[in-house]
C-alpha positions, 0 to 999 in steps of 0.5 A, a space after each residue: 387404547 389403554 388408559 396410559 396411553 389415553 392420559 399420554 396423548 391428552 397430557 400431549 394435546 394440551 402441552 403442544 398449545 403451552 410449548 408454542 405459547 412459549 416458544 412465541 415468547 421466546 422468539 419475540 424476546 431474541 427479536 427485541 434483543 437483536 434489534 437493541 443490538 442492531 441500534 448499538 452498532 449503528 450508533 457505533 458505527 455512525 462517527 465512522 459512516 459521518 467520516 465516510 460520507 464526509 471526509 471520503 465518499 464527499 470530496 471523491 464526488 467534489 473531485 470529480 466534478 471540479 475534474 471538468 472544470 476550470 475550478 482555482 480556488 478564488 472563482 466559481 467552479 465553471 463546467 469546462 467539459 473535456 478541457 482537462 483531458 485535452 490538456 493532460 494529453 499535452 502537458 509536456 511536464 505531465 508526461 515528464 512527472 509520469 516518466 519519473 514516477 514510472 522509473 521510480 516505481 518499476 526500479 525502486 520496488 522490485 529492488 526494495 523487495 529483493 531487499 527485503 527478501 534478502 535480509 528475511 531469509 538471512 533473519 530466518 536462520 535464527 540467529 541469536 538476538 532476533 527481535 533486536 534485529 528484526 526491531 533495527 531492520 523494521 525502523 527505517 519503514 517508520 523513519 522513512 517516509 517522514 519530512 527529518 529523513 528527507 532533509 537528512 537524506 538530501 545533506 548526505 548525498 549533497 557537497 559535503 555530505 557523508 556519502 562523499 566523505 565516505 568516497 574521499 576516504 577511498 580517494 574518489 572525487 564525490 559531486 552534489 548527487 541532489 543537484 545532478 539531474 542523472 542522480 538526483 532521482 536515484 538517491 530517492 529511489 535509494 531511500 525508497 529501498 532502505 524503507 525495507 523493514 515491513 515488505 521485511 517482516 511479512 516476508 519473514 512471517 511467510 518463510 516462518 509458514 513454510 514446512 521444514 520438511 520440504 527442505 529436506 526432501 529437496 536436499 535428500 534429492 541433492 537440490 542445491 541451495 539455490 535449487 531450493 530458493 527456487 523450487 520450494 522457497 519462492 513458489 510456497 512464498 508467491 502469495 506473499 510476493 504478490 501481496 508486497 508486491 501490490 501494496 508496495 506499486 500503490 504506495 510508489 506511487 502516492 510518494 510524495 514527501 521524499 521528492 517534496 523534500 529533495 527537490 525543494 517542492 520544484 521537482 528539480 534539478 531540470 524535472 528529474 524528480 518531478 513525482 506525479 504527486 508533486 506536479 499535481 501538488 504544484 498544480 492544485 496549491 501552487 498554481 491554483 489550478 485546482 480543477 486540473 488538479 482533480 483531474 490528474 488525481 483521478 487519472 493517478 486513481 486510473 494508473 493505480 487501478 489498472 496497474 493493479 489489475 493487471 498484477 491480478 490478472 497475471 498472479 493466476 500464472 506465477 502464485 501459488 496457491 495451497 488448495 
C-alpha cells in the first residue's frame, strides 16, 4: 500500500466518527423542531377539536340516548326503551311529513338540476357579459333559503300576489295557491328550483373542463346537437351530476325555513307541507317532546344515509370516470 493511499483511509477513519457525530445533531435538531411544530398545531387545532367534541360529537351522543327516552325538557330524562320506535311506526303525521319530504325531494331536485344544467350550457357558449350573468343566475342560491324570501314567496303566490296579477293579465281567474293544499306544496318545490345558482356554477366549471375537440369529431361523424348532449356532454359530466346530485338530496332534506315560512310553522293547509323537518321541529319545541324529537333526527340521519348509499352504489353503472 502506498503512502497516499495509506493517509486517504487514516483521513477516512477518523472522519467517519466526526460525520455520525454530526448527523446525531443533525438529527436531534429536526426532532425538537418537529415536536415545536407538532405543539403549534395542536394549540391551533385545539378551539376546533373544543367545538368538535363540544358543539358536534357531544350533543350527537345526547341525542341518542334522549332517542330512548321520554325526555320533555321540564322533567328527567327516563329510559323508555324502544317506545319511540314503536310510535314512529304509527304516527300517521310521521308518515304524512315523509310523503311530503320524499315529494319535495324526488320532484324538486332533479328539476332544480336540469335547471341548472340548462342555463350552464346556455352560460357556456360565452356570451358577452358573462360574470354579470353568472353573478345574477348565482344570487337566488344566496337569497334563497332565508326567512325574507320565504314571506315574499308566500305574498306571490297568495290572493293578490304578483302570480296572479300576472294570470289576470291573461284573462286567467288566479286562487290563494299557499292556502290550496294540491299547490301549496308546489310552489315550495318551486322556490327550491329557483335556488339554481350553485348546482349552476359547478356544472358550468364541468362543462369548462371538457376538451373542444370532441366536439368536433362528433360533428365531423355528423352527431346531431342532441347526439352530442348525449354521447359526449353528459358522460365526461357524470361525476359532476353525481356530485350535485348528492349534495342537493341531503340539503332537500334538511329544508326546513321555506315550509316554517309558507305554512306559518303548521305545515298546512291539511299537512300538505308538513317537511320532515317541521314535524320534528314541532315535536321537540312545540310539543316538548324532545326525546321523540331525537328519535326522528336520527331516523332523518338513517334516510339521508341510506339515500346516499345508494347514490354510490348505483353511480358505478352511469359515472364516469377519466382513468
Amino acid at each position: 500500500m502506498s503512502l497516499a493511499e495509506l493517509q486517504h483511509l487514516t483521513a477516512d477513519r477518523r472522519g467517519k466518527p466526526r460525520l455520525r457525530s454530526e448527523e446525531r445533531k443533525e438529527q436531534r435538531k429536526l426532532r425538537r423542531v418537529s415536536e415545536r411544530d407538532n405543539k403549534a398545531a395542536a394549540i391551533f387545532l385545539l378551539p376546533w377539536l373544543l367545538g368538535l367534541v363540544g358543539l358536534t360529537v357531544g350533543p350527537m351522543l345526547v341525542s341518542l340516548y334522549l332517542a330512548f327516552t321520554d325526555y320533555n325538557l321540564l322533567q328527567d330524562a327516563n329510559f323508555t326503551g324502544f317506545d319511540n320506535i314503536v310510535k314512529m311506526i304509527n304516527d300517521e303525521r310521521l308518515h304524512q311529513s315523509l310523503g311530503v319530504t320524499f315529494a319535495y325531494v324526488l320532484i324538486g331536485v332533479p328539476l332544480q338540476l336540469v335547471v341548472a344544467l340548462a342555463l350552464a350550457m346556455l352560460l357556456d357558449r360565452g356570451m358577452r357579459g358573462l360574470s354579470f350573468y353568472r353573478s345574477a343566475l348565482y344570487l337566488p342560491s344566496l337569497l334563497g333559503g332565508s326567512v325574507a324570501i320565504a314571506v315574499l314567496w308566500r305574498v306571490i303566490f297568495g290572493d293578490g300576489g304578483l302570480f296572479n296579477g300576472l294570470l289576470a293579465f291573461f284573462g286567467v281567474t288566479g286562487q290563494n295557491w299557499i292556502s290550496n293544499p294540491d299547490t301549496a306544496l308546489g310552489t315550495i318545490i318551486l322556490l327550491h328550483i329557483w335556488q339554481f345558482g350553485s348546482p349552476m356554477v359547478i356544472f358550468l366549471a364541468g362543462l369548462r373542463q371538457i376538451p373542444r375537440q370532441y366536439y368536433e369529431a362528433a360533428s365531423i361523424d355528423g352527431a346531431s346537437a342532441w347526439r352530442q348532449f348525449r354521447s359526449v356532454t353528459l358522460p365526461l359530466l357524470s361525476p359532476i351530476v353525481f356530485f350535485n346530485l348528492v349534495l342537493g338530496i341531503i340539503n332537500a332534506f334538511q329544508s326546513f325555513t321555506q315550509a316554517f315560512i309558507v305554512s306559518g310553522g303548521t305545515g298546512g293547509p291539511a299537512d300538505s307541507t308538513l317537511f320532515y323537518t317541521l314535524y320534528l321541529y314541532q315535536e321537540g319545541f312545540g310539543s316538548f317532546l324532545m326525546g321523540y324529537a331525537s328519535s326522528l333526527a336520527w331516523l332523518l340521519l338513517v334516510i339521508i344515509g341510506a339515500f346516499t348509499a345508494v347514490n354510490f352504489w348505483a353511480a358505478k353503472y352511469w359515472v364516469f370516470y377519466d382513468d
